[in-house]
PDB file with SEQRES, HELIX, SHEET and CRYST1 records, atoms N, CA, C and O in Angstrom:
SEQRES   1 A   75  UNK UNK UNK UNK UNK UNK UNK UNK UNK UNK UNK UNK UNK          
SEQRES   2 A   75  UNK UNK UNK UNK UNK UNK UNK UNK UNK UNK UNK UNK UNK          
SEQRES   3 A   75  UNK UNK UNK UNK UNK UNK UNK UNK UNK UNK UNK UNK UNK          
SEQRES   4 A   75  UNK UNK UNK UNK UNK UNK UNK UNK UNK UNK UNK UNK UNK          
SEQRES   5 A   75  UNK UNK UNK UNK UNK UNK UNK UNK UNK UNK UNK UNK UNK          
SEQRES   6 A   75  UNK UNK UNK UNK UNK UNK UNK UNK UNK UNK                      
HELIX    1 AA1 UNK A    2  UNK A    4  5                                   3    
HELIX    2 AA2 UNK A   25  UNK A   40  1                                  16    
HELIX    3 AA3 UNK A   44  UNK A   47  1                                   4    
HELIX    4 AA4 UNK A   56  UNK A   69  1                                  14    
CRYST1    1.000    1.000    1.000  90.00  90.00  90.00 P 1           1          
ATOM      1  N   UNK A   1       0.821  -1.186   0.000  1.00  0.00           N  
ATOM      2  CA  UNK A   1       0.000   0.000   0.000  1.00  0.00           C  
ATOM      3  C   UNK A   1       0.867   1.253   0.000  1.00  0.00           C  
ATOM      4  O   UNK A   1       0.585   2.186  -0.752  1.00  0.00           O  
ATOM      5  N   UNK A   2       1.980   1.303   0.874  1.00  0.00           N  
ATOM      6  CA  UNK A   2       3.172   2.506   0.418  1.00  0.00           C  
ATOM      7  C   UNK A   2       3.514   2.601  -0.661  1.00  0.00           C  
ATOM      8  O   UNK A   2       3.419   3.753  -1.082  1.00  0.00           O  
ATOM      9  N   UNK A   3       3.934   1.807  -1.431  1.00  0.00           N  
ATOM     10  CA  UNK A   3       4.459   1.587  -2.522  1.00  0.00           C  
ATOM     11  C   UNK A   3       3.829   2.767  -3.822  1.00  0.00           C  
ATOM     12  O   UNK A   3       4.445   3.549  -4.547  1.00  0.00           O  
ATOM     13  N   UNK A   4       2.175   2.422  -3.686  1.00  0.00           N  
ATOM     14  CA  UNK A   4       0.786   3.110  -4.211  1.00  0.00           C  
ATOM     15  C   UNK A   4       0.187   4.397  -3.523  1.00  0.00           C  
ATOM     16  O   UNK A   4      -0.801   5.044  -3.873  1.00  0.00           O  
ATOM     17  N   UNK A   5       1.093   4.617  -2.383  1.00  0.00           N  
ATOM     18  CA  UNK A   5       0.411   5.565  -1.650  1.00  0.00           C  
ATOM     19  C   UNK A   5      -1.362   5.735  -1.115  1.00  0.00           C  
ATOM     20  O   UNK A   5      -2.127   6.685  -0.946  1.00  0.00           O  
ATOM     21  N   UNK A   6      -1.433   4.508  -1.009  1.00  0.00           N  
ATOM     22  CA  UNK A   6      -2.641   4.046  -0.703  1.00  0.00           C  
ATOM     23  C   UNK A   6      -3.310   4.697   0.808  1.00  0.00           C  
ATOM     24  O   UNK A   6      -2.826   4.062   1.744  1.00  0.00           O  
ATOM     25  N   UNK A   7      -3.915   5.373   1.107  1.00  0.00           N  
ATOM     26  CA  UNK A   7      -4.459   5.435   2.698  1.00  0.00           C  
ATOM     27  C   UNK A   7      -5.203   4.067   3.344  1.00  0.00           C  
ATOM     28  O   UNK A   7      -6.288   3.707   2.887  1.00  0.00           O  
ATOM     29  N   UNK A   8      -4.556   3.342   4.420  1.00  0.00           N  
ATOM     30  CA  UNK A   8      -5.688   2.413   4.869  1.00  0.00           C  
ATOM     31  C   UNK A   8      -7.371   3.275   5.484  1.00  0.00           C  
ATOM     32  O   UNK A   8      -7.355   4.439   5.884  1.00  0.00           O  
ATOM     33  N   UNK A   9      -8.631   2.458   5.437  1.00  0.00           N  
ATOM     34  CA  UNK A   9      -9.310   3.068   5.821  1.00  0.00           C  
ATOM     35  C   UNK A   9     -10.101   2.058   6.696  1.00  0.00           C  
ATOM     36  O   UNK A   9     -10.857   2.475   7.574  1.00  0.00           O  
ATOM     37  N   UNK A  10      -9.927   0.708   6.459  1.00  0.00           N  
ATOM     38  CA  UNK A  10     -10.315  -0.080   7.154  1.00  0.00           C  
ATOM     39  C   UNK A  10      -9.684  -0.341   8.353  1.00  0.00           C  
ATOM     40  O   UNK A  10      -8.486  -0.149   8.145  1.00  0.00           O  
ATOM     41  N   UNK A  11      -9.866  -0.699   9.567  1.00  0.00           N  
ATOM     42  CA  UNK A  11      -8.993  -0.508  10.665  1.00  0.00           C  
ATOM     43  C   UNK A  11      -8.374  -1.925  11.095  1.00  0.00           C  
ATOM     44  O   UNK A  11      -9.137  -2.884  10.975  1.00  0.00           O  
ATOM     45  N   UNK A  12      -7.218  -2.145  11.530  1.00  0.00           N  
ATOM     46  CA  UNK A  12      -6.619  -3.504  11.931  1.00  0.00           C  
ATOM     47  C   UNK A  12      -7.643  -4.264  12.621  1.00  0.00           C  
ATOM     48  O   UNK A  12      -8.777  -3.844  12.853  1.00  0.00           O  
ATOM     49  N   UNK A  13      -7.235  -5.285  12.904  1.00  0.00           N  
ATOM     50  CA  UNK A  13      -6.984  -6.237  13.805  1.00  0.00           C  
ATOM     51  C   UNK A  13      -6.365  -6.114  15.092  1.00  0.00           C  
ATOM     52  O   UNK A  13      -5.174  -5.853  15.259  1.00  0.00           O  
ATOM     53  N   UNK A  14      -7.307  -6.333  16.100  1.00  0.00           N  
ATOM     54  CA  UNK A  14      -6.463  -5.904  17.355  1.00  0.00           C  
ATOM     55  C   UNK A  14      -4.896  -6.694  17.766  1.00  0.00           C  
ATOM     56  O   UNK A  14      -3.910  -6.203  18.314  1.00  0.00           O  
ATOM     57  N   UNK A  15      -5.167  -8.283  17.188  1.00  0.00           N  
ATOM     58  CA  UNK A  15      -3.514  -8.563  17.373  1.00  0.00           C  
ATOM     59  C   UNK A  15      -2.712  -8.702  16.520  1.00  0.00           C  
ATOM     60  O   UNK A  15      -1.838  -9.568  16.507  1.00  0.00           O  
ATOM     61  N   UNK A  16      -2.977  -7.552  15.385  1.00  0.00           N  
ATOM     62  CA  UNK A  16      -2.006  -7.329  14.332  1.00  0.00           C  
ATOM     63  C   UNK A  16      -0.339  -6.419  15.093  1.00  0.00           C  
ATOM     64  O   UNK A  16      -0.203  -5.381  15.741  1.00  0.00           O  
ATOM     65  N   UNK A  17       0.234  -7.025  14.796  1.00  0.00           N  
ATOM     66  CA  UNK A  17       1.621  -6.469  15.959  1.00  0.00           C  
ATOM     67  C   UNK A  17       2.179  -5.196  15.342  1.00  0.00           C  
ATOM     68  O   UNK A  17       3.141  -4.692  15.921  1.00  0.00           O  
ATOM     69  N   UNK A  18       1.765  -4.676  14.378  1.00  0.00           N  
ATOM     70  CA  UNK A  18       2.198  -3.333  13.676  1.00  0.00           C  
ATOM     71  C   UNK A  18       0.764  -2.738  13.326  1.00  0.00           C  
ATOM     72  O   UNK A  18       0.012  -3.370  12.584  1.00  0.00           O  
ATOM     73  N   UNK A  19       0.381  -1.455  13.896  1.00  0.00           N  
ATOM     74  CA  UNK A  19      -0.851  -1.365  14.156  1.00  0.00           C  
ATOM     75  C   UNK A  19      -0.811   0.026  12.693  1.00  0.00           C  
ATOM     76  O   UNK A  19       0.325   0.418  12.423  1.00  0.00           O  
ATOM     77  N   UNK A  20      -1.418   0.357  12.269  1.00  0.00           N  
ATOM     78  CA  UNK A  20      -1.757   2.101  11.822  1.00  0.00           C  
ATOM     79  C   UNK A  20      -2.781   2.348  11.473  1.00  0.00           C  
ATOM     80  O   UNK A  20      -3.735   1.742  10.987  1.00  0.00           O  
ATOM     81  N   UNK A  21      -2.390   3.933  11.930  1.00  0.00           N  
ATOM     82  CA  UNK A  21      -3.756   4.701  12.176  1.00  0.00           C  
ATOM     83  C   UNK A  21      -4.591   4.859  11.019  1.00  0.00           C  
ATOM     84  O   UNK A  21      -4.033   4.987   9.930  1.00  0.00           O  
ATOM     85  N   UNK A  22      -6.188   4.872  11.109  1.00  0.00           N  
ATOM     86  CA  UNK A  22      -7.055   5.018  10.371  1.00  0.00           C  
ATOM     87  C   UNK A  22      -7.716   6.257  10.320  1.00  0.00           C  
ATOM     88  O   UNK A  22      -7.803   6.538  11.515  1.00  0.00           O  
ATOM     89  N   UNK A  23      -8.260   7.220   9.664  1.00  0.00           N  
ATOM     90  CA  UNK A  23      -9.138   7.836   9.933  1.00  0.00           C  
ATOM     91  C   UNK A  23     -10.398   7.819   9.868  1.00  0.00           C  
ATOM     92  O   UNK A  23     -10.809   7.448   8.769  1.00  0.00           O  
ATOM     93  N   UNK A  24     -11.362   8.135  10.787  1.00  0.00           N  
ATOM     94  CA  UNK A  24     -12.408   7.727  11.229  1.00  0.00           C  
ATOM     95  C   UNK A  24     -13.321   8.131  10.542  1.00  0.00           C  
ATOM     96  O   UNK A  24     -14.186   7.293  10.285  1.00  0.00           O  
ATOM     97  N   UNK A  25     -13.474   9.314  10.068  1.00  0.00           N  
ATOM     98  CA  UNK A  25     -14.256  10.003   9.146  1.00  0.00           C  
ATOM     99  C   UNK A  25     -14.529   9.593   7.867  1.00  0.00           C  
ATOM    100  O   UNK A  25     -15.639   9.524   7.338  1.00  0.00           O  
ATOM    101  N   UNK A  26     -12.759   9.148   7.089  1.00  0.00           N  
ATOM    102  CA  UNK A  26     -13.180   8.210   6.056  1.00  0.00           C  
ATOM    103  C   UNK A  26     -13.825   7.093   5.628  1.00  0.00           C  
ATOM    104  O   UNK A  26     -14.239   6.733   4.526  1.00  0.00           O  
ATOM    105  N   UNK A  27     -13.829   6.355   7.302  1.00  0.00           N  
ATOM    106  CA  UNK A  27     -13.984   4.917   7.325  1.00  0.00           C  
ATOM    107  C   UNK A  27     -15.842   5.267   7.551  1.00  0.00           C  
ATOM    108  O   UNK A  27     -16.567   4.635   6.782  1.00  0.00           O  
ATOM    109  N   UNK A  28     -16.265   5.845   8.158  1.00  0.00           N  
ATOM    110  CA  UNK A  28     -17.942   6.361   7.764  1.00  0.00           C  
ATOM    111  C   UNK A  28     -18.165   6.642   6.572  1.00  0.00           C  
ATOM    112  O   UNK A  28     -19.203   6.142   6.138  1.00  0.00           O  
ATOM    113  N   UNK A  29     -17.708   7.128   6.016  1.00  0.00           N  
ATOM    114  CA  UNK A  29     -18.400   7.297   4.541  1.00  0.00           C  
ATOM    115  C   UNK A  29     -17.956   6.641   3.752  1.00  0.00           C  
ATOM    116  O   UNK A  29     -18.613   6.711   2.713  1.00  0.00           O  
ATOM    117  N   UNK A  30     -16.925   5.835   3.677  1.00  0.00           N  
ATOM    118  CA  UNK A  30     -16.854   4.161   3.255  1.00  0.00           C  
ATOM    119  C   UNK A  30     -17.713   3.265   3.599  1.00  0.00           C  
ATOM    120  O   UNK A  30     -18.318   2.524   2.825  1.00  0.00           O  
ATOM    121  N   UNK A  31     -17.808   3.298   4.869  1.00  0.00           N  
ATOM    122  CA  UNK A  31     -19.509   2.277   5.478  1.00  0.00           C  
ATOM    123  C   UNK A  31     -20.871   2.655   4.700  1.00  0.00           C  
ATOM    124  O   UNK A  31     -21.676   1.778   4.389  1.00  0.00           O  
ATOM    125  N   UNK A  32     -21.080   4.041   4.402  1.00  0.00           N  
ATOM    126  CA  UNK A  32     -22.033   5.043   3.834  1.00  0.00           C  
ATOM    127  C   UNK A  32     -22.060   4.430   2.512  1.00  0.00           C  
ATOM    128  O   UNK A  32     -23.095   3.854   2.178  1.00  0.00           O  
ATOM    129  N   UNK A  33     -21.083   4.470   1.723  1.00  0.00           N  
ATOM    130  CA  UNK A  33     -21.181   4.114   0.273  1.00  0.00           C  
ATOM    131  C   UNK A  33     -21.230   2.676   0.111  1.00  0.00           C  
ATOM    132  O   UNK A  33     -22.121   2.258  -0.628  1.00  0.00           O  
ATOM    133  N   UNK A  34     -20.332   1.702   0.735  1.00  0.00           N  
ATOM    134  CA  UNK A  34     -20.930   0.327   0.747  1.00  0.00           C  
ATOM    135  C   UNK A  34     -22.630  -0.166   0.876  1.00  0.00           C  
ATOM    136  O   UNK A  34     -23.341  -0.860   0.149  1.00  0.00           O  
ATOM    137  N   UNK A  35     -22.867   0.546   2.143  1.00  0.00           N  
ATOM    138  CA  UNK A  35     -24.422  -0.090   2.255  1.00  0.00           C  
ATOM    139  C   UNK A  35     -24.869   0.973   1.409  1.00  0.00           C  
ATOM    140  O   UNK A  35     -25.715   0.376   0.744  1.00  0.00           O  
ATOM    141  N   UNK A  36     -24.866   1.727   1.142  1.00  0.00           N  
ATOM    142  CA  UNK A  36     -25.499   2.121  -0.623  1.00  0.00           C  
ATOM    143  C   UNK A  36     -25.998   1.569  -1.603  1.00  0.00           C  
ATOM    144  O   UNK A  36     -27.075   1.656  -2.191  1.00  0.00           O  
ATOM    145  N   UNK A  37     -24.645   0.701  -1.769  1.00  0.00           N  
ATOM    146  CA  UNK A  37     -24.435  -0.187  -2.782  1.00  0.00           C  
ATOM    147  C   UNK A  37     -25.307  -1.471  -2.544  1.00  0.00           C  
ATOM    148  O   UNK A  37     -26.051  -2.055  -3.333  1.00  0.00           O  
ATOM    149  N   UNK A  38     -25.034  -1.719  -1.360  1.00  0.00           N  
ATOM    150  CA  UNK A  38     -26.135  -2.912  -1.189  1.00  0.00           C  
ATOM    151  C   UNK A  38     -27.313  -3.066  -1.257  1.00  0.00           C  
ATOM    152  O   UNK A  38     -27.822  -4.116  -1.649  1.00  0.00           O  
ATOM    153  N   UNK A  39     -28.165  -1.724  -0.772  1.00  0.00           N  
ATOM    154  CA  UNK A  39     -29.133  -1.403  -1.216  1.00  0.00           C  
ATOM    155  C   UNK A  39     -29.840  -1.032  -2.739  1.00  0.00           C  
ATOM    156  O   UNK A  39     -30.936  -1.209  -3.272  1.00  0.00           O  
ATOM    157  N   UNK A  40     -28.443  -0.366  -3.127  1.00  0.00           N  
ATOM    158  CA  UNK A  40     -28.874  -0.637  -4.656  1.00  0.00           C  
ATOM    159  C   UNK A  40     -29.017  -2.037  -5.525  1.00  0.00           C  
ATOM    160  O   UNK A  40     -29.904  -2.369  -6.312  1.00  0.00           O  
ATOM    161  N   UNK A  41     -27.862  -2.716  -5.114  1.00  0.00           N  
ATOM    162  CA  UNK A  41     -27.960  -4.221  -5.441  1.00  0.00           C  
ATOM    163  C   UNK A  41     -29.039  -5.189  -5.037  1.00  0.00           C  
ATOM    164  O   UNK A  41     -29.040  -6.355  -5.431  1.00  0.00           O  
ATOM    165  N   UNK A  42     -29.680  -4.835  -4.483  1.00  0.00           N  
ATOM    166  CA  UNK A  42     -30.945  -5.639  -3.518  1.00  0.00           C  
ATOM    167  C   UNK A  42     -31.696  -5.410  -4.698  1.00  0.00           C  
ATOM    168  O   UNK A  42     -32.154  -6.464  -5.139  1.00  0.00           O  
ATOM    169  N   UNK A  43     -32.017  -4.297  -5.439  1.00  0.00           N  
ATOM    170  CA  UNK A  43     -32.476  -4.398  -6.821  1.00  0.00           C  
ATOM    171  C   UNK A  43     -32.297  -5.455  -7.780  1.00  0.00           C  
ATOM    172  O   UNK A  43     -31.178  -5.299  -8.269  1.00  0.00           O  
ATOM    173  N   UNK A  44     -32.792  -6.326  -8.216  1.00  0.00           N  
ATOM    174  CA  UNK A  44     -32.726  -7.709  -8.650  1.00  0.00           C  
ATOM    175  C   UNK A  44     -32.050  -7.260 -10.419  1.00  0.00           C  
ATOM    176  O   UNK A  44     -31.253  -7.916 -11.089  1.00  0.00           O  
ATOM    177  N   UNK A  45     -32.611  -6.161 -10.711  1.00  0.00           N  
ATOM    178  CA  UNK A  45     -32.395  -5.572 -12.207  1.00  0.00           C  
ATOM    179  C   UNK A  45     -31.135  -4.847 -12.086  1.00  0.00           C  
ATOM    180  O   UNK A  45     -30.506  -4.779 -13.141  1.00  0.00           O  
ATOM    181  N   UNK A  46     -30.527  -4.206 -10.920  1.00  0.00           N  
ATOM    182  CA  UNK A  46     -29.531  -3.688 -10.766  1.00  0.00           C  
ATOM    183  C   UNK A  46     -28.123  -5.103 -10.958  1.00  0.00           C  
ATOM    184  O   UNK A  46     -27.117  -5.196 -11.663  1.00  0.00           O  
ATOM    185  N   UNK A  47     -28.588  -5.736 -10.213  1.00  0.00           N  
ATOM    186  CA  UNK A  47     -27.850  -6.786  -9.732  1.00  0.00           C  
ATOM    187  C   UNK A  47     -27.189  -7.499 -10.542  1.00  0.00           C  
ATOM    188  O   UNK A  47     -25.961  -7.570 -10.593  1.00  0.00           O  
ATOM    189  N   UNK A  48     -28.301  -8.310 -11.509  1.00  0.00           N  
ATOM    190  CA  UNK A  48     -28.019  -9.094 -12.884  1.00  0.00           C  
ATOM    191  C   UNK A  48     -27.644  -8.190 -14.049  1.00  0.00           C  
ATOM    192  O   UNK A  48     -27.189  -8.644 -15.098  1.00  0.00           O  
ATOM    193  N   UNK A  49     -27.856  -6.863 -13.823  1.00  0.00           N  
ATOM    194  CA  UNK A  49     -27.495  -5.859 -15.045  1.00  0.00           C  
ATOM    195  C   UNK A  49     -28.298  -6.634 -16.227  1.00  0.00           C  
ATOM    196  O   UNK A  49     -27.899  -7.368 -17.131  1.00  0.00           O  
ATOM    197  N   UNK A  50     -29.473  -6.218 -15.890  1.00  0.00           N  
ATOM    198  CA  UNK A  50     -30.059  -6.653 -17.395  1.00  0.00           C  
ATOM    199  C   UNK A  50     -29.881  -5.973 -18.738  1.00  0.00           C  
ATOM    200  O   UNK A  50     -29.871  -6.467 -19.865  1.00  0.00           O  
ATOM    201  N   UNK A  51     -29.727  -4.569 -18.294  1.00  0.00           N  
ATOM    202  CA  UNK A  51     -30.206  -3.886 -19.609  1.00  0.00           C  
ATOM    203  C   UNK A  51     -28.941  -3.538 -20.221  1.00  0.00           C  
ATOM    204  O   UNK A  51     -27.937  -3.325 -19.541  1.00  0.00           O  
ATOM    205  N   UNK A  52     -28.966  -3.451 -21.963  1.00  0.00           N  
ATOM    206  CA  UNK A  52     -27.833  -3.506 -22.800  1.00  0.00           C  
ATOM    207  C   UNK A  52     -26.950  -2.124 -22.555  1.00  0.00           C  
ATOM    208  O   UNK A  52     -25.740  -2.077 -22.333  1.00  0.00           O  
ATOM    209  N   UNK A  53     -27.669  -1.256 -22.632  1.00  0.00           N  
ATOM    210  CA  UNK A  53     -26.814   0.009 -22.786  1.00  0.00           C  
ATOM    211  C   UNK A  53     -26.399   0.770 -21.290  1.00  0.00           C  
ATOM    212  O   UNK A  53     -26.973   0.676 -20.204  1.00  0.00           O  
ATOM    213  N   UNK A  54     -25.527   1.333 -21.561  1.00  0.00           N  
ATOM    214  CA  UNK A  54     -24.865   2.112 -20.340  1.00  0.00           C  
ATOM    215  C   UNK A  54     -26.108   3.293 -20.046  1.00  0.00           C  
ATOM    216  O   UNK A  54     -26.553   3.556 -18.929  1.00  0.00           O  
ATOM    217  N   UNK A  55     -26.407   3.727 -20.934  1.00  0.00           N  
ATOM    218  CA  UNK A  55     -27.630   5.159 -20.759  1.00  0.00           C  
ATOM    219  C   UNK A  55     -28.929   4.028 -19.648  1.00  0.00           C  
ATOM    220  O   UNK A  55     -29.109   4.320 -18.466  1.00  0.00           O  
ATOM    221  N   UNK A  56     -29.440   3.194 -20.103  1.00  0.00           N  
ATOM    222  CA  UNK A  56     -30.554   2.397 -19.560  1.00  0.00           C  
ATOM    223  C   UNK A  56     -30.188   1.815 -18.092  1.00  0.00           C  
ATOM    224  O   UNK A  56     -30.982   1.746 -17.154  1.00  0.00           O  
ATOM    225  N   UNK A  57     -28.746   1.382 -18.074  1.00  0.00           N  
ATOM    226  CA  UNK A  57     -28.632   0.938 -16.681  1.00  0.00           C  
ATOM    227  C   UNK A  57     -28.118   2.056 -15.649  1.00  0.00           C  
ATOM    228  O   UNK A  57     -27.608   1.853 -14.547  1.00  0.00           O  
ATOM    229  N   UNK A  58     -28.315   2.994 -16.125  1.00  0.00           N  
ATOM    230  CA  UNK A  58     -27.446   4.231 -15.314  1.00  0.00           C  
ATOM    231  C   UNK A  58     -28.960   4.919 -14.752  1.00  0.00           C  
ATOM    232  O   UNK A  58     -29.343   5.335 -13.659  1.00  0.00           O  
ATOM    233  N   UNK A  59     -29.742   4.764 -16.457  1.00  0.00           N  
ATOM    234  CA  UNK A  59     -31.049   5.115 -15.579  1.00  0.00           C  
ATOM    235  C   UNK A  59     -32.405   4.372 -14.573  1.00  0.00           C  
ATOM    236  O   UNK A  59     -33.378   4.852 -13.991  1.00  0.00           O  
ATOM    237  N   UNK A  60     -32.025   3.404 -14.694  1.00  0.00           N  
ATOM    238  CA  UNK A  60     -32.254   2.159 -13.394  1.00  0.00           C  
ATOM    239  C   UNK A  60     -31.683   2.925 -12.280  1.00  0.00           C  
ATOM    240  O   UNK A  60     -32.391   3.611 -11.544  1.00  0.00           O  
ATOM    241  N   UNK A  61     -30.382   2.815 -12.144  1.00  0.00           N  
ATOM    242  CA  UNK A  61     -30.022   2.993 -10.832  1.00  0.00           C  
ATOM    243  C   UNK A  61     -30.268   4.547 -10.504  1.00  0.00           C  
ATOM    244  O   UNK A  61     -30.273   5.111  -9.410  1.00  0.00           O  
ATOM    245  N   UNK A  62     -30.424   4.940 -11.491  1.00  0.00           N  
ATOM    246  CA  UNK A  62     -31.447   6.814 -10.880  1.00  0.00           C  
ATOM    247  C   UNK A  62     -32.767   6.273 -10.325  1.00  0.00           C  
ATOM    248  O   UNK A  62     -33.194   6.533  -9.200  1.00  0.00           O  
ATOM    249  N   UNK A  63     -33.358   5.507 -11.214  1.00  0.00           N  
ATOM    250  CA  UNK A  63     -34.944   5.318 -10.670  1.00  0.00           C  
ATOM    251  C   UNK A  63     -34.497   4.626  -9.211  1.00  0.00           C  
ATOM    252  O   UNK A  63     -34.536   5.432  -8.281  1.00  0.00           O  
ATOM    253  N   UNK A  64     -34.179   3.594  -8.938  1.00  0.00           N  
ATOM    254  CA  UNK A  64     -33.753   2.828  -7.734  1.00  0.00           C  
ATOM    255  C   UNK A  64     -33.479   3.596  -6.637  1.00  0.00           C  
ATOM    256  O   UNK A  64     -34.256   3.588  -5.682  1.00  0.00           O  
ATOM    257  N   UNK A  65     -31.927   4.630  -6.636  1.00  0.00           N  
ATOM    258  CA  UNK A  65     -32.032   5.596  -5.707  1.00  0.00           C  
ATOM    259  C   UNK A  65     -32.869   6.292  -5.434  1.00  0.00           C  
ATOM    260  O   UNK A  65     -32.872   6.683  -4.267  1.00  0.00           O  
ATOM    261  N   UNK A  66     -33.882   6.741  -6.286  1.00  0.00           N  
ATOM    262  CA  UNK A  66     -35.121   7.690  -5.885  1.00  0.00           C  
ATOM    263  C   UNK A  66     -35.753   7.145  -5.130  1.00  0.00           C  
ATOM    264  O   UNK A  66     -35.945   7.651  -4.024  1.00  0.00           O  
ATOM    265  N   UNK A  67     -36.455   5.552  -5.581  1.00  0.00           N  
ATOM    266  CA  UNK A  67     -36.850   5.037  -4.453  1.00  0.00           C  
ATOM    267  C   UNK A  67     -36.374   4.030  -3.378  1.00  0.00           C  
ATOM    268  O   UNK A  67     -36.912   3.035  -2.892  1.00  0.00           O  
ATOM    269  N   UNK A  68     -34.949   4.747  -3.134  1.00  0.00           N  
ATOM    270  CA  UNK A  68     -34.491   4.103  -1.723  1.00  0.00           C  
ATOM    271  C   UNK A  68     -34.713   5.425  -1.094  1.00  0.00           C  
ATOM    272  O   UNK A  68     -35.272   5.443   0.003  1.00  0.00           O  
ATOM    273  N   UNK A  69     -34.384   6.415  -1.593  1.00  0.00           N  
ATOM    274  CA  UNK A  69     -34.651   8.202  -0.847  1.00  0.00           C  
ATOM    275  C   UNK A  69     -36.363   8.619  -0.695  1.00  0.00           C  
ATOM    276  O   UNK A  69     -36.934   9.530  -0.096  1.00  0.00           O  
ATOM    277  N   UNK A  70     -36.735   7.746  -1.346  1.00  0.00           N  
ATOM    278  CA  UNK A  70     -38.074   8.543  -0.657  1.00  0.00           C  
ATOM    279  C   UNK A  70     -38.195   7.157  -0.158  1.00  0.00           C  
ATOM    280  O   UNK A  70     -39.386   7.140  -0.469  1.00  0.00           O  
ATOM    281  N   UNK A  71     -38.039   6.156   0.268  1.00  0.00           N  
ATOM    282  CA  UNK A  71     -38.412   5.344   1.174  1.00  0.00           C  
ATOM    283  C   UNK A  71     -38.166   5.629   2.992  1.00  0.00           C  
ATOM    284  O   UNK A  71     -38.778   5.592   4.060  1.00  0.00           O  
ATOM    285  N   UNK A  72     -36.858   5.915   2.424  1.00  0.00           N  
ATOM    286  CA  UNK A  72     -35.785   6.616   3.384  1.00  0.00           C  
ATOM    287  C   UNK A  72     -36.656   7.946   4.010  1.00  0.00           C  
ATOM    288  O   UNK A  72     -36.344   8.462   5.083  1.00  0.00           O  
ATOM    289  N   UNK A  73     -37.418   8.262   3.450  1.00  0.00           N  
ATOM    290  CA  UNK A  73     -38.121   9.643   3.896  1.00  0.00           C  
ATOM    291  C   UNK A  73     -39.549   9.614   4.369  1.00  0.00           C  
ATOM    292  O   UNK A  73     -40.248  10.535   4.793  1.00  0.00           O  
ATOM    293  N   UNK A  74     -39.768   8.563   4.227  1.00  0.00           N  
ATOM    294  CA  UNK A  74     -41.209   8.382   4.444  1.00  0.00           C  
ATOM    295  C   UNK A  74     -41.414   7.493   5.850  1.00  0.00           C  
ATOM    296  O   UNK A  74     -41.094   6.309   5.954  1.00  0.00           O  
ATOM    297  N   UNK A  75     -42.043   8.349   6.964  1.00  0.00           N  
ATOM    298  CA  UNK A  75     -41.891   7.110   8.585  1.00  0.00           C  
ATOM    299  C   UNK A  75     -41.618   6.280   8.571  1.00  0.00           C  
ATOM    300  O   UNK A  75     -41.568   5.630   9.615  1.00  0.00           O  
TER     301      UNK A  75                                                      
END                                                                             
């Protein structure tokens, strides 16, 4: 990961014997965008990528987020 200049964001293992630091802030909105994703993928059409063109599956996953956000918004 030095090599690439990579930031870790995931955090060790407690008996990893060379420990480094994470930042915490990143590692939330890494959690944030994963379960995103999962939620978008829970979409069965998202998932299998049915549709041929890049324009059609891009606009799936617009329709999809809309309704994870107004799900998300509604009690």
């Amino acid at each position: 990961m030095e090599t690439r200049n990579v930031v870790p964001v995931i955090p060790m293992r407690k008996t990893r014997k060379v420990r480094l630091a994470v930042d915490r802030r990143l590692y939330r909105l890494r959690n944030l965008i994963e379960r995103c994703f999962n939620k978008l993928k829970n979409a069965r059409r998202v998932a299998t990528r049915y549709d041929k063109t890049a324009e059609s599956f891009l606009g799936f996953i617009d329709i999809t987020s809309i309704r994870i956000w107004l799900r998300h918004l509604s009690p």
